[in-house]
N, C-alpha and C positions, 0 to 999 in steps of 0.2 A: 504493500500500500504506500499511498504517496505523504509520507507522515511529515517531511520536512517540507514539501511544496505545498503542503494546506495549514503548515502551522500558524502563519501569518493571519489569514483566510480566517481559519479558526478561532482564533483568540477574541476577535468580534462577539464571537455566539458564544464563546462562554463568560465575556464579560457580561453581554447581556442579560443571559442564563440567570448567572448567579448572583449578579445586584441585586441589594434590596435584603437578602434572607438573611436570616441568625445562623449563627456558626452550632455544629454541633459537634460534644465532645465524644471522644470514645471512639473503638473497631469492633462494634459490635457486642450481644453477650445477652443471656437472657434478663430481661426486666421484671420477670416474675409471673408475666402475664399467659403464661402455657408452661409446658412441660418439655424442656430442654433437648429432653434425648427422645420426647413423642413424635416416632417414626408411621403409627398407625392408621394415618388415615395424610392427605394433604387438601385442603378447599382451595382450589386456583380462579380467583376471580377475574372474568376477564369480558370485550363484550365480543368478541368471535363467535357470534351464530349464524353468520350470513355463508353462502357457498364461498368454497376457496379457503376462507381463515378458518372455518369450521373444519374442512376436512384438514387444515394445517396441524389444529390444533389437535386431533383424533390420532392422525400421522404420530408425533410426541407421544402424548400421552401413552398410544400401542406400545412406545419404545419404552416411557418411562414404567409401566408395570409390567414391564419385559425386567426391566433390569431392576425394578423393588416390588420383588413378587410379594412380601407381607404387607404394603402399604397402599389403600384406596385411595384411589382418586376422585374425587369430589368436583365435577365441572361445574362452576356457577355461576357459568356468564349470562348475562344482560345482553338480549335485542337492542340495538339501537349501532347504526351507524356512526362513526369516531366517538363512540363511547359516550353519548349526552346522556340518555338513560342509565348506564352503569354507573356515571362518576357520581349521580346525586344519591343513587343506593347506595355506594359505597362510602361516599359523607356523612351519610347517617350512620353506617355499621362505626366507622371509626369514630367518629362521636362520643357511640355511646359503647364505644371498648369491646366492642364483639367483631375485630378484623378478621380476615380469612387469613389464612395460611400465607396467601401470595398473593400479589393484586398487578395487573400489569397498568403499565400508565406508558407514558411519552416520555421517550428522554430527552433533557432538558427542564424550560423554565415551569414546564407542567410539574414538576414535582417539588417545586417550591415550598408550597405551600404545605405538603406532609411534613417536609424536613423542618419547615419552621415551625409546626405543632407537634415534632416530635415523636409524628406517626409511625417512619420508618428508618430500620437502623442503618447506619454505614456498613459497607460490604469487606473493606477493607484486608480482612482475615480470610473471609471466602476467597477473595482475589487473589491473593498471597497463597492458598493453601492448593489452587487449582491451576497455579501460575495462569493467568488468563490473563494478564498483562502483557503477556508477548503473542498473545493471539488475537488481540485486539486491537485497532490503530489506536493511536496515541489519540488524533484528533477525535474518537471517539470514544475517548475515557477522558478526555480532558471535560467535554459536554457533558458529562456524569459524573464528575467530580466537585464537588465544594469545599474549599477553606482543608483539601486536603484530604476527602474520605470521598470516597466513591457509593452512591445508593441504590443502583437499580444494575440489575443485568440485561444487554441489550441482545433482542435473537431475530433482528433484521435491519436492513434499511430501507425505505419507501423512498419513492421518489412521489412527488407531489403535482408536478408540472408536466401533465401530459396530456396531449392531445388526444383523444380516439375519435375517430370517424368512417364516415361510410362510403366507398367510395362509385358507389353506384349511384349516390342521391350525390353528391359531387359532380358527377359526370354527367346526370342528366339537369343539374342546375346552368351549368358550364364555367364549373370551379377548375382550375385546373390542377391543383392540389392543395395540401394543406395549407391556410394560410400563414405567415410567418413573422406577421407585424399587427398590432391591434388595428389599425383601420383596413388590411387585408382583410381581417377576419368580421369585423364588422361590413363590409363589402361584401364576402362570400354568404354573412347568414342573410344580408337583406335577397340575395340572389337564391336564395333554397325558396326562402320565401315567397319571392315574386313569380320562382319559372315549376316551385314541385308541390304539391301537394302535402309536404314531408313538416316534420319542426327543425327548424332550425338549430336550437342548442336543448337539450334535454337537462333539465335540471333532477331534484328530487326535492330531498325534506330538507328547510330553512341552510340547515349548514354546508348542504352543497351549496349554496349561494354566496357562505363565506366564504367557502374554499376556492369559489370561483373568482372574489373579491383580490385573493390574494395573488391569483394569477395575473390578472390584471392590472393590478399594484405594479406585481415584476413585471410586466410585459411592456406597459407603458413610461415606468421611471427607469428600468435600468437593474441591473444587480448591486450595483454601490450603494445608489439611491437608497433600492427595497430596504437594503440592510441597515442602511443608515436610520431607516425608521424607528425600529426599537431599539436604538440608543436610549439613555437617559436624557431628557432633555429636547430630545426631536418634535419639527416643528410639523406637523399631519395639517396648518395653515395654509399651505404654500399653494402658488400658483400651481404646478406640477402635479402634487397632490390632487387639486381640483381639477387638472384635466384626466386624469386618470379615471378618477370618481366620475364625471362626465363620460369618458368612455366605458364603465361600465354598466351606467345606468342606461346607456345607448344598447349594449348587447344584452339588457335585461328585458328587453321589449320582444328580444325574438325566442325568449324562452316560455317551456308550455305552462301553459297558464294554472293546470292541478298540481304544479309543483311540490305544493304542501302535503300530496296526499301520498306518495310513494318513496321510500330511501334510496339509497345511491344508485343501488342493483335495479330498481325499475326503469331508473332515466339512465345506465349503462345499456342495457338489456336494448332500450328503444335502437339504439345506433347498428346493433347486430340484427335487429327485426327489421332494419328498413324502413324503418318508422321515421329515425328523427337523423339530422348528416353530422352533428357533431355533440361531443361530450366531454368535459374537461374534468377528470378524475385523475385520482393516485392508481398506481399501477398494482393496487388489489383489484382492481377492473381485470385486468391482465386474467388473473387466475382466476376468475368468476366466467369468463369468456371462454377460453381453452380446456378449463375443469370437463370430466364427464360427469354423464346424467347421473345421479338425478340431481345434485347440487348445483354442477357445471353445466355451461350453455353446449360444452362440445362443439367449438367454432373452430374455425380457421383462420391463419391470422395471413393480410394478405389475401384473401379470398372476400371474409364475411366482414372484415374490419380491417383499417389499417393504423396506424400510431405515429405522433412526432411530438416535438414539445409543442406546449403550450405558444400560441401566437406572442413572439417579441421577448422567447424564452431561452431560445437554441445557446446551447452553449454553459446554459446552468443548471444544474442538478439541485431543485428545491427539495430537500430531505425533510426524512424522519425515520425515529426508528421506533419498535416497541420495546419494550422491558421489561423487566419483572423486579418486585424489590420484595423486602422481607419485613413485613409490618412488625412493628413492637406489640412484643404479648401474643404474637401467633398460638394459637393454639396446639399445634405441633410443630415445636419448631423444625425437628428433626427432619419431617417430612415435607417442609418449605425449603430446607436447602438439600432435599435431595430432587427434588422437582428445579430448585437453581443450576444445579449438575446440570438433569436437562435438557433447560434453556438454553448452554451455555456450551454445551458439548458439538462438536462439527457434527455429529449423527446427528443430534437433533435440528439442527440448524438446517442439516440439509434435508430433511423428513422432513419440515415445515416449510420451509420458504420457496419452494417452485410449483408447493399448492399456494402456497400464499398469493403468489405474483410477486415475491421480494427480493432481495437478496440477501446473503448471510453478512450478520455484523465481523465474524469473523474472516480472519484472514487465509484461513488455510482451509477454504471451504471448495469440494470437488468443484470445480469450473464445468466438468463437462455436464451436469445435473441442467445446467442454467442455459434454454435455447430460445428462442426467436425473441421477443421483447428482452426476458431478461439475460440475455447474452448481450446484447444491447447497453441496459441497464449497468448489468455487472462493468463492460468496457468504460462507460463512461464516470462512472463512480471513481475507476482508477486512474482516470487519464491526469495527468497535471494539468493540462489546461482549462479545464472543465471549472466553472466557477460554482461557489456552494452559497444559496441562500435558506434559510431556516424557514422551514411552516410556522408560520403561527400561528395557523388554525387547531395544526397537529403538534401543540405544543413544545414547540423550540423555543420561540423566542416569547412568546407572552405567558405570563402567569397567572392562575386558574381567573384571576379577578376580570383583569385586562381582555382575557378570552371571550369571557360574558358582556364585559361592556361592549366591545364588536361585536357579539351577537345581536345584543340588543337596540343598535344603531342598525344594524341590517335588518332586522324585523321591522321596526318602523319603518323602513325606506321600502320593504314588501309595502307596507301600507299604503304610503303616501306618495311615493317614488319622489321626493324632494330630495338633490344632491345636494342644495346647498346645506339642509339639514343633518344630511348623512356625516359629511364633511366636521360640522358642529360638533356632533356625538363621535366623531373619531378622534378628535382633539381633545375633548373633553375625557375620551377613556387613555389617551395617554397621558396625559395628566395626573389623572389619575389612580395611574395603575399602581403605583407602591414597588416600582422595579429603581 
């Protein structure tokens, strides 16, 4: 991996990251809240129910009571697309001191917020005891680390910024391919629309809208720019700003209008049925598309779909990864860090992530496992020149707070579609986000 050509690159997102939080002491150790050496059972909270991260998740688990044949596995994830509906169930359980075994979140500024209530412990020991410091890039334990202790284990990387499209509703618009610039692409949807029958851009439930927000951000400012926004102190005022937010409340007209009623996989789904020519998803689309039946669509890629980045994106890889950490007071601890094995182990990583649609966090992951998108994927992750900008939808750079107040700026602009308002409430949530 390219650990000295993204260290510069890097150090952005973890200063980002990790502003704002309280230091924590200690490498771990139990707090009294479960049974130290309770190997018996493991509860992995997670929200992988959908095709693709389900069967990813199934993949592991085969392996992990492969290899702890006395220890149940407890799956208890939560419906809901990038995890809205788990995180609030699982706010309550930690709350009120009834955590699961293992809880998976975002690495990065998404896990703030645990670490600063103390929710979950540093890994530090585990990392050390499994050497996984040299299987891991640097610039992706640097993203994991705070004030010196590492919290979560990461068992992929997503990419965020991808195009999927149809290229028969394309062809019979007279697109001539993907577009590759935001007024490109605001060009090509006005043309589905005017010459085909089809939708133009398939959205799903609210937070694909964020997600799409953020493509747009990058596509329209730039990679510096994007990154430069969740600084401390960034001004979401600017002229720039507002042409962006302008251009996407311009490509919000050509999306379908039941938006609210279906999650990612139905307005994915539309662009392989022929339904709708473009879709802007993380490349768990990928494995939702290619998957077989019954979960997977059983498509061809090339054939029923084709993929590029996101318009005004080529060239940057907006990441995320998932992770797992080890809640304080687990109820088994035992069986929380043998479920972090794993996550953590290249078996597992590679059993999960080409159902995922992902790629392995780790470094020493078989290459040949990873084909058509994620051979892709995989090359450009490594490439040096490849620039990296942080989801913060998918918690990189915003913390649980900041995340909601953009939600909640985007919800009202469904309502009202007012951008100068939008723009309002995106200033106002940097502000005050407490990073």
């Amino acid at each position: 991996m390219r650990v000295r050509a993204f260290r510069s690159r890097w150090t952005v997102f973890a200063a980002v990251a990790m502003t704002g939080a309280l230091a924590m002491s200690g490498c771990g150790g139990d707090d009294g809240g479960g049974s130290k050496n309770d190997k018996s059972e493991v509860e992995v909270f997670s929200w992988w129910t959908g095709p693709g991260e389900a069967d990813g998740l199934q993949a592991m688990q085969a392996d992990f009571e492969k290899r702890n044949p006395g220890t149940k596995f407890v799956n208890a994830a939560i419906a809901g697309g990038s995890g809205t509906q788990a995180k609030a169930v699982l706010a309550s359980r930690l709350q009120n001191r009834k955590p699961p075994d293992s809880f998976q979140g975002h690495a990065g500024a998404e896990l703030l917020d645990y670490i600063k209530a103390g929710q979950i412990e540093p890994l530090d020991d585990f990392y050390q005891q499994n050497n996984l410091k040299s299987v891991y890039p640097k610039q992706l334990l640097d993203q994991i680390t705070y004030k010196g202790h590492i919290y979560s284990v990461p068992v992929n990387i997503h990419r965020s910024n991808v195009l999927w499209y149809n290229p028969d509703i394309l062809k019979d618009a007279g697109v001539a391919g993907p577009p590759t610039s935001i007024p490109e692409f605001i060009t090509a949807l006005k043309a589905v629309k005017d010459k085909t029958k089809k939708v133009p851009l398939s959205l799903g439930a609210q937070w694909t809208a964020d997600h799409l927000l953020e493509n747009v951000l990058l596509g329209s400012l730039g990679t510096d720019a994007y990154n430069a926004l969740w600084q401390p102190g960034a001004d979401w005022g600017t002229p720039a700003v507002a042409k962006a937010l302008n251009e996407f409340g311009e490509i919000m007209k050509y999306t379908t209008l039941e938006a609210a009623s279906t999650d990612w996989q139905g307005a994915a789904k539309a662009v392989v049925d022929d339904k709708a020519a473009f879709n802007i998803m993380g490349d768990w689309a990928y494995g939702y598309f290619v998957g077989a039946a019954p979960n997977g669509l059983g498509k061809k890629l090339d054939t029923d779909f084709k993929f590029a980045a996101a318009p005004g994106t080529e060239g940057t890889y907006m990441w995320l990864s998932d992770s797992f950490t080890l809640p304080k007071g687990a109820p088994h601890r035992a069986g929380a860090e043998a479920w972090l094995k794993e996550v953590s182990s290249k078996e597992g990583q590679d059993l999960f992530n080409p159902k995922k649609g992902s790629i392995p966090a780790r470094k020493d992951a078989d290459k040949s496992l990873y084909t058509g998108y994620l051979q892709t994927a995989f090359e450009e992750w490594n490439n040096p020149q490849t620039k990296l900008a942080g989801s913060f939808w998918h918690g990189v750079n915003a913390n649980n707070k900041w995340h909601t107040d953009i939600d909640t700026a985007i919800g009202l602009f469904l309502q009202n579609r007012d951008v100068a308002k939008l723009q309002q409430g995106l200033v106002s949530a940097a502000k005050n986000s407490g990073q």
